[in-house]
C-alpha positions as a printed Julia matrix, in Angstrom:
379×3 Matrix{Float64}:
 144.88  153.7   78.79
 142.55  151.43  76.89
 140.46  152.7   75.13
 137.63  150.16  75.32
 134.43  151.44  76.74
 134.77  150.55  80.73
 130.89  149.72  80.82
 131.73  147.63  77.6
 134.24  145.79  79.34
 132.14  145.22  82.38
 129.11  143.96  80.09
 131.8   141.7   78.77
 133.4   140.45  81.87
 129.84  140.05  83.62
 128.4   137.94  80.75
 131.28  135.87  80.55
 130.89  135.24  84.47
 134.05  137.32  85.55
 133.25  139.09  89.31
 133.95  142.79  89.17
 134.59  144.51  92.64
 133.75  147.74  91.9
 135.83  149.43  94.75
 138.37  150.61  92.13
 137.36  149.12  89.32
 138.73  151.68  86.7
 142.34  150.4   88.07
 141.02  146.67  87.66
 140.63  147.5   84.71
 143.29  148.46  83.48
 146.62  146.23  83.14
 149.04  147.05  84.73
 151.31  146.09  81.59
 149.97  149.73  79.69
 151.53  151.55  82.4
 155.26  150.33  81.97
 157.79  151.31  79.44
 158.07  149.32  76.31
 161.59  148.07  76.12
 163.39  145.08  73.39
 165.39  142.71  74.43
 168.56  142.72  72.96
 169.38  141.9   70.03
 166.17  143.4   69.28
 165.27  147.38  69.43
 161.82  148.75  69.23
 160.34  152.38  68.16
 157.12  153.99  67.73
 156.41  153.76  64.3
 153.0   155.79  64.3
 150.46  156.67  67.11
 146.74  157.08  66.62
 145.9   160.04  64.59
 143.05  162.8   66.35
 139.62  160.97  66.38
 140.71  157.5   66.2
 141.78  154.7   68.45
 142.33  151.16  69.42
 144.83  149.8   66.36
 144.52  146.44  65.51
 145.38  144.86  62.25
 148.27  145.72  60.0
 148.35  144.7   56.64
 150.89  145.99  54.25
 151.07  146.36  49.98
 154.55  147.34  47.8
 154.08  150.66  48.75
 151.99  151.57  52.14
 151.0   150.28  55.36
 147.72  149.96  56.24
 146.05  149.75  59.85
 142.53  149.33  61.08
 141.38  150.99  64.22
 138.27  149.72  65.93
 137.87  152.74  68.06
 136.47  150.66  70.83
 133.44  149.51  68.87
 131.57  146.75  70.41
 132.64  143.8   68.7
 129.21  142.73  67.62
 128.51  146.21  65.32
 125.66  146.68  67.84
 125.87  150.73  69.32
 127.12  151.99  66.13
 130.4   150.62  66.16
 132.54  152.65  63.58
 135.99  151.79  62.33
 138.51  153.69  60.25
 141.4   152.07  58.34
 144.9   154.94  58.64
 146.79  154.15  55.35
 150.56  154.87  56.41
 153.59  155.55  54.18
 156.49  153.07  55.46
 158.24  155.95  57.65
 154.62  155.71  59.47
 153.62  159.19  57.92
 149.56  159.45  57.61
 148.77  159.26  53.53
 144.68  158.78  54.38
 142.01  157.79  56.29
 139.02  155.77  55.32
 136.58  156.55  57.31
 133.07  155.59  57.89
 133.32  151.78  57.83
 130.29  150.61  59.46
 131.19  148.2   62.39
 134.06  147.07  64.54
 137.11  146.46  62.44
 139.06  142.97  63.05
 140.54  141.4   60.05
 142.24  143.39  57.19
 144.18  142.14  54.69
 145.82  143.91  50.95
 144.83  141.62  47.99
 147.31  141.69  45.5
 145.35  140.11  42.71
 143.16  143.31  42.51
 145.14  146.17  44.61
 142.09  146.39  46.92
 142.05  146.26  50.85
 139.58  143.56  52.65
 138.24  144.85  55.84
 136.08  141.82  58.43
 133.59  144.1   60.72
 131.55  142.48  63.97
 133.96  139.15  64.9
 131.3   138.55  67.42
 128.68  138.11  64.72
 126.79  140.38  61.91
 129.92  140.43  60.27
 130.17  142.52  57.12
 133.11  142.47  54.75
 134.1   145.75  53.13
 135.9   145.44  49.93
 137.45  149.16  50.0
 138.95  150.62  46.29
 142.18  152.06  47.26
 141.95  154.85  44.79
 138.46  155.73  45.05
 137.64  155.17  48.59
 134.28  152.96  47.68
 133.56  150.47  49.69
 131.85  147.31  48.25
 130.0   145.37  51.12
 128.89  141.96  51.47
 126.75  140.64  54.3
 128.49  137.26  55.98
 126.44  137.78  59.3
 126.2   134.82  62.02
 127.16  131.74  61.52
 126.53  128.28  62.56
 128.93  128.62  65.14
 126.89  131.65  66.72
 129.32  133.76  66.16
 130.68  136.03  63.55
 134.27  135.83  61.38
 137.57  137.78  62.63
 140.18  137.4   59.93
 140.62  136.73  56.56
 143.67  135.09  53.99
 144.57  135.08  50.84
 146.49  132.32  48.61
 146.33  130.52  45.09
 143.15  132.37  44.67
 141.74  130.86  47.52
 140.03  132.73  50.74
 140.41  131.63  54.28
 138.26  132.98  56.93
 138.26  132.09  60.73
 134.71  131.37  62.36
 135.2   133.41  65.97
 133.76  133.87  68.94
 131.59  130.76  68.77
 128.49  130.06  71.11
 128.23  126.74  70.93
 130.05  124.02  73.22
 131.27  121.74  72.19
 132.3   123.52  68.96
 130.81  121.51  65.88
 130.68  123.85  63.65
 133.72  125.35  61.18
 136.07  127.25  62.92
 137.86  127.76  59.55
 136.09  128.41  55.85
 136.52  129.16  52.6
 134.61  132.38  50.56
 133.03  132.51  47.78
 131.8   135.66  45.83
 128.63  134.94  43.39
 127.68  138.66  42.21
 126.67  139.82  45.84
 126.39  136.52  47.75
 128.45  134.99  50.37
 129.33  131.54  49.76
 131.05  129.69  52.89
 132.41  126.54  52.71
 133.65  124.32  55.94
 137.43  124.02  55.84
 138.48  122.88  59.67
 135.46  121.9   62.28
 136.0   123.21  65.82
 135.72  119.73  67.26
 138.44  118.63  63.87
 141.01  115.86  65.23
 144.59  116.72  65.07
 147.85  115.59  66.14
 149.32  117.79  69.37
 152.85  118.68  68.59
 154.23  118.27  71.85
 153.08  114.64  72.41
 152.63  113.18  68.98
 149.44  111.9   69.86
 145.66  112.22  68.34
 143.63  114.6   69.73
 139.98  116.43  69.64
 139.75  120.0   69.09
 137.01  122.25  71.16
 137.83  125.0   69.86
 135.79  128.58  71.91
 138.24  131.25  70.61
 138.84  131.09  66.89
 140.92  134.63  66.53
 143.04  135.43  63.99
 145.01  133.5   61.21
 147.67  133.76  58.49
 149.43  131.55  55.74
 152.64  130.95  56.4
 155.32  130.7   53.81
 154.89  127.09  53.17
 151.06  127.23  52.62
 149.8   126.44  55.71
 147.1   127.8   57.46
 148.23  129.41  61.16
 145.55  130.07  63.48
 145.11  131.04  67.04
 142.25  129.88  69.13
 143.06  132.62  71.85
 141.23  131.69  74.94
 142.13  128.1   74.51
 145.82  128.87  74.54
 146.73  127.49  71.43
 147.56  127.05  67.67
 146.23  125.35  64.8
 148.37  124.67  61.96
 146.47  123.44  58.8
 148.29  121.93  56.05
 146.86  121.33  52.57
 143.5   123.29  53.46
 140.8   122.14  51.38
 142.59  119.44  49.58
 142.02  115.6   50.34
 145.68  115.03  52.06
 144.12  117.92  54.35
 146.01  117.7   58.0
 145.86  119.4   60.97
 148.28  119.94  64.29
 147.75  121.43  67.51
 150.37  123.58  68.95
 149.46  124.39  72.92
 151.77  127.51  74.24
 153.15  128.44  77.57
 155.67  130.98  78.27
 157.95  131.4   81.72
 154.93  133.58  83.05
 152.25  131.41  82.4
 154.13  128.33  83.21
 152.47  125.15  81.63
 149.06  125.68  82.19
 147.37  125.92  78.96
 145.81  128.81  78.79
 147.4   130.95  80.76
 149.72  131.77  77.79
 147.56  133.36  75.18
 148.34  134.61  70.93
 146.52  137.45  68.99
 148.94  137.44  65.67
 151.88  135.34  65.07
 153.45  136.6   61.81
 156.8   135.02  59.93
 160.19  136.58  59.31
 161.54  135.03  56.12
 164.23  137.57  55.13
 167.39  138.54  57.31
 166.22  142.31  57.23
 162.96  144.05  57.66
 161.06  145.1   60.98
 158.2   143.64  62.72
 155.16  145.76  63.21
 152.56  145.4   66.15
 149.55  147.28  67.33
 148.7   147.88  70.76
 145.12  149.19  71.14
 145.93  149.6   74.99
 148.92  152.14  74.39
 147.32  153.49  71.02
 149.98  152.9   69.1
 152.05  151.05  66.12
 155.66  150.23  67.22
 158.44  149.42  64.9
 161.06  145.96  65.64
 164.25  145.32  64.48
 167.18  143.6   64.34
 170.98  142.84  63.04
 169.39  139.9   61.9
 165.78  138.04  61.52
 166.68  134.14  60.89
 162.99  132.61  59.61
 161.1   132.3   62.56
 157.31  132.83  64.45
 156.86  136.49  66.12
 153.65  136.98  68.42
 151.78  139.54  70.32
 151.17  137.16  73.36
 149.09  138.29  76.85
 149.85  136.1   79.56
 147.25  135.46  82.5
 146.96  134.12  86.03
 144.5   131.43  84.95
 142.67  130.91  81.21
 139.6   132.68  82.1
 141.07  136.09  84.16
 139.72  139.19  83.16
 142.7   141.23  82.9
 146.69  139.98  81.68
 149.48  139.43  84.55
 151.96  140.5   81.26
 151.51  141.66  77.59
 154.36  141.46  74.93
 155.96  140.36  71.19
 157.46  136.85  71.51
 159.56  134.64  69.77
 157.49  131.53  68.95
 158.55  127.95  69.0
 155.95  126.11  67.0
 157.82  122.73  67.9
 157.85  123.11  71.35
 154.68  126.25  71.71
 157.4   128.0   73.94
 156.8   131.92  73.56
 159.98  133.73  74.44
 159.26  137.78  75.13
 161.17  139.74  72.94
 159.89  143.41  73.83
 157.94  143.88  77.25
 155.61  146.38  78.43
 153.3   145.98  76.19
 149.15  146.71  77.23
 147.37  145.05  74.45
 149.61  143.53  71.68
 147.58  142.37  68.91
 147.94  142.98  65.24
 151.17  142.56  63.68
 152.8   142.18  60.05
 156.55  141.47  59.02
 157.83  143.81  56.21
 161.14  142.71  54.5
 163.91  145.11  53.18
 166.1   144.42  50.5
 164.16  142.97  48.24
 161.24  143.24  45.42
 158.36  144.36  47.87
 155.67  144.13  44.52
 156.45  140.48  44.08
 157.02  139.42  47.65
 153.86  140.81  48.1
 152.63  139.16  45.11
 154.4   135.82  46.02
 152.56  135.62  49.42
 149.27  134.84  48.37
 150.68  132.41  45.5
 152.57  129.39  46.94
 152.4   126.34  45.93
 150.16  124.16  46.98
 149.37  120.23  46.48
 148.9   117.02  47.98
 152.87  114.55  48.56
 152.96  112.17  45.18
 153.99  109.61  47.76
């Protein structure tokens, strides 16, 4: 069952202009996705790798260091902060055993990511706007908070990268249309100040993948992001139905693609096919985490054998601007073609996900993810 308020939802659905019958509207409101079975396809298997300790709910991110797992539960805040939203962050061993909770994080948890650099865990509250960013000592439990509030998009910031000492932060849940303002920037820290700097405008143009051609972003649904192993910044503009692949962020040779998806489901209708996280496998062994804040849980995929690919936790809908998802599940994701191929089904709420490696030096592939190399061609 989700565990999103209903009369949140319904504030939601009616301010976005989604009709709600309310002749059985706690059904409509729930997918019928969170009632099936979650089953992989083969090769692939799937288990529960930790459900939602007493008093908590709603996983969503999953970020991981050498030695623990760490996931942030939202608890159904709103996602503006506003009713006082409160978020915990469930530090896991790797066999998904409970090592602590940090509690009391003021605001609705979206973004959380381990920095490396300084062992500390970076928490994004309030994606819709008022966004805070908790800096949270993993040995003390302090939290060190910095205001980044609304931005010029309207909205607030959902996710948050690390690499070659830079910081990445998507601009969601915008309010403006067309989108002129940064749907990616950089951060700065100056003692207790917030410095953002544009990195990718929402209205940026880009080349679509599919057709080769030039094209003008409008982007309404920056979501979340990661770098993937060649440096580039991955991001998901969920309602819109698509990805944005940044190369060379901030530097002059600075480029930008535009992957739409569609899935068998969805058919080609952009939109219809929509990403939370897309993670990358780039070691043969490991498993694939994902959070489903419908079923309240963390599941655990594997297989004989990752070859380096995209994994997502996709929700597929009748048309782009349905309330409620036809289908939920992890995909396989062709960033050539923006194909998403389910890989485990029944799925309610897919969402945050991570990609933890076996067999090798966890401390410096941890280390290693937020250092590659980075630099305009010499030609």
């Amino acid at each position: 069952m989700l565990k999103l308020p209903i009369a949140t939802r319904i504030k939601r659905y009616c301010a976005a202009g989604f009709p709600i019958v309310f002749a059985g509207i706690v059904i409509a409101l729930i997918p019928a996705s969170s009632r099936a079975q979650v089953v992989a396809v083969p090769p692939y298997s799937v288990t529960t790798f930790a459900t939602a300790p007493s008093g908590v709910s709603a996983p969503d991110s999953i970020t991981f260091s050498s030695t623990n797992v760490f996931v942030g539960y939202g608890n159904g805040g709103a996602p503006d902060g506003s009713g006082g939203a409160m978020s915990n962050v469930i530090e896991y061993d790797f066999q998904g055993n409970m090592i602590h909770n940090f509690s009391n994080i003021v605001g609705h948890n979206d973004g959380l990511r381990y920095n490396p650099s300084d062992k500390s865990l970076w928490a994004l509250q309030n994606e819709d706007g008022n966004t805070n960013l908790s800096i949270i000592d993993l040995k003390s439990g302090k939290q060190t908070i910095y205001q980044l509030g609304t931005g010029p998009h309207g909205g607030g910031y959902d996710d948050i990268d690390f690499n070659n000492k830079e910081i990445y932060i998507s601009a969601s849940a915008p309010t403006i249309n067309p989108n002129t303002a940064p749907a990616i920037v950089s951060l700065t820290l100056k003692g207790k100040k917030t410095v953002l700097t544009g990195i990718l405008n929402g209205d940026a143009s880009v080349t679509n993948v599919i057709t080769g051609m030039p094209e003008t972003l409008n982007l309404q649904d920056p979501d979340s992001m990661i770098v993937d192993p060649l440096g580039e910044l991955v991001m998901t503009s969920q309602g819109d139905g698509e990805l944005i692949i940044v190369q060379h962020p901030g530097l002059k040779c600075q480029n930008a693609f535009v992957v739409p998806m569609t899935s068998e489901v969805g058919g080609p209708t952009i939109g219809n096919t929509q990403l939370d996280d897309t993670v990358f496998t780039t070691q043969s062994q490991g498993e694939l985490l994902v959070a489903d804040k419908g079923l309240n849980a963390v599941y655990a995929i594997t297989a004989p054998y990752f070859a380096a690919s995209a994994y997502s936790a996709v929700s597929v809908f009748a048309t782009p601007t349905a309330a409620n998802p036809i289908e939920s599940f992890v995909s396989q994701t062709n960033l050539t073609t923006g194909f998403v191929t389910p890989i485990v089904n029944g799925m309610s709420d897919p969402g945050g996900m991570a990609f933890i490696p076996s067999g090798v030096n966890l401390e410096n592939f941890v280390e290693g993810s937020v250092n590659i190399p980075e630099g305009c061609p010499s030609n």
